[in-house]
N, C-alpha and C positions, 0 to 999 in steps of 0.2 A: 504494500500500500504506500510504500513510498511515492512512487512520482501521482498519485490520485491530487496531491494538496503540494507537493513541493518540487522546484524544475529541479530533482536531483535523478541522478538513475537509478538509485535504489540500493539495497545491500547485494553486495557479493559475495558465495560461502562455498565452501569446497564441498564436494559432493562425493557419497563413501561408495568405491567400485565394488560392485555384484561381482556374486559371487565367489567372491574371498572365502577362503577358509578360515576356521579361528588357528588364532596360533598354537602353536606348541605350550607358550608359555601363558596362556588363557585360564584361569578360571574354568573348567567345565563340567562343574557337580554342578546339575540341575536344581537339586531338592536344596542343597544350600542356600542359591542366588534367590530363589524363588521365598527362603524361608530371612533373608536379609532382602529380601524389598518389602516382604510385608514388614518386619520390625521399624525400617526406617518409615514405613507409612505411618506407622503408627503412633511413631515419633514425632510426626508434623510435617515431613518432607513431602514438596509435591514431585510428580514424578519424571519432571526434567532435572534435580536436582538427585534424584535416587539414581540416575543414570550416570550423575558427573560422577557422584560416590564410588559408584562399582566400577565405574573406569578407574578412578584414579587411586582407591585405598584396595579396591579388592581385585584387581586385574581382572576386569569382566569390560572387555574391549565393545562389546555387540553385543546386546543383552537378548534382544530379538533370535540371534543364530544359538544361541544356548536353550534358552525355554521356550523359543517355536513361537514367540511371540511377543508384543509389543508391550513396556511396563503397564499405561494406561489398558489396554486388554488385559491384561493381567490382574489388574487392581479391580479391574468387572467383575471379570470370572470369580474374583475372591468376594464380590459385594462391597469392597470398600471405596466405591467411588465416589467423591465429595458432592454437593451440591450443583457448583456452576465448574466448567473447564476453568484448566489452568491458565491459555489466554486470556479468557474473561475478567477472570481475577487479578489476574498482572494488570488489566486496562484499569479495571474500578480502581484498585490501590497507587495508580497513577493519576485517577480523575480525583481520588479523595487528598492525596498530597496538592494537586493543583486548586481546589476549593480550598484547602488549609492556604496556601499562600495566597490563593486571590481574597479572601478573608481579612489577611493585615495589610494589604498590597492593593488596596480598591483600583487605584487608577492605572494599575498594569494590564495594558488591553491586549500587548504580545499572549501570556499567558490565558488569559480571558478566550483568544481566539484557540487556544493549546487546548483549552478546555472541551471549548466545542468539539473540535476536530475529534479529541478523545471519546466521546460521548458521542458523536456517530461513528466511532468504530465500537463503540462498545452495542448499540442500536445494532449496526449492522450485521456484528456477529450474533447476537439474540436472536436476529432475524434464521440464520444459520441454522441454529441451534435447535433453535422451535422446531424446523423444516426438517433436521434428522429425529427428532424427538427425545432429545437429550434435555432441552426445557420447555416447562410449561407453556401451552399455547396462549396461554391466558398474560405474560409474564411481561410485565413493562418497566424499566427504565425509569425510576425518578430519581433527580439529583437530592432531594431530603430525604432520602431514605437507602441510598447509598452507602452510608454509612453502617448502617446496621445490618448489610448484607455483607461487607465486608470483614469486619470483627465478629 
């Protein structure tokens, strides 16, 4: 969604080659990784941050080529899926630090317009979301109440 609102080209990101094997030096007891993504769920971790983990403290390069499947799929299959995705949640907790500063900062209209922008991608993705039926149809976007969906 970069260039929708800014003349930029957008992010660049390296892209992981198929069909790779895991390495030698991987991680690949199923029943373990499986039994540390639930503990760190449990913890509070969402599940882009359960994947930096296993890469980087537990040698689980590819979480997906180990247990056949994706964390988020995983944390279904288990029933511990949170309320709203973890996108969703990175925007509101972005829309709610920009309301805190436009709060002390009234005539900051830069942020003001940061705001908006946020709040139709957060609309936008609801929009998404509804349509796979991961939220409720019914389920609308108010910036006072933002807050308590958050926390």
């Amino acid at each position: 969604m970069a260039r929708m609102y800014a003349h930029k080209r957008g992010k660049s990101g390296s892209t992981k080659v198929h069909g790779q094997e895991i390495p030698e030096w991987a991680n690949k007891d199923k029943k373990e990784i499986e039994a540390l993504i639930s503990s760190l769920h449990s913890d509070g971790h969402t599940a882009a941050i359960i994947g930096t983990i296993l890469r980087d403290q537990h040698a689980v390069p590819d979480v997906r080529k180990v247990i056949g499947q994706r964390i988020t799929a995983f944390l279904a299959s288990q029933e511990m899926v949170s309320t709203y995705p973890e996108d969703m949640m990175n925007l509101m907790h972005k829309a709610v630090s920009i309301i805190d500063h436009i709060s002390s900062n009234r005539k900051d209209i830069h942020n003001t317009r940061a705001l908006e922008l946020t709040e139709s991608k957060i609309r936008r993705l609801a929009k998404y979301y509804q349509a796979k039926g991961r939220l409720a149809a019914d389920w609308k976007y108010k910036r006072d109440q933002i807050r308590l969906m958050v926390e």
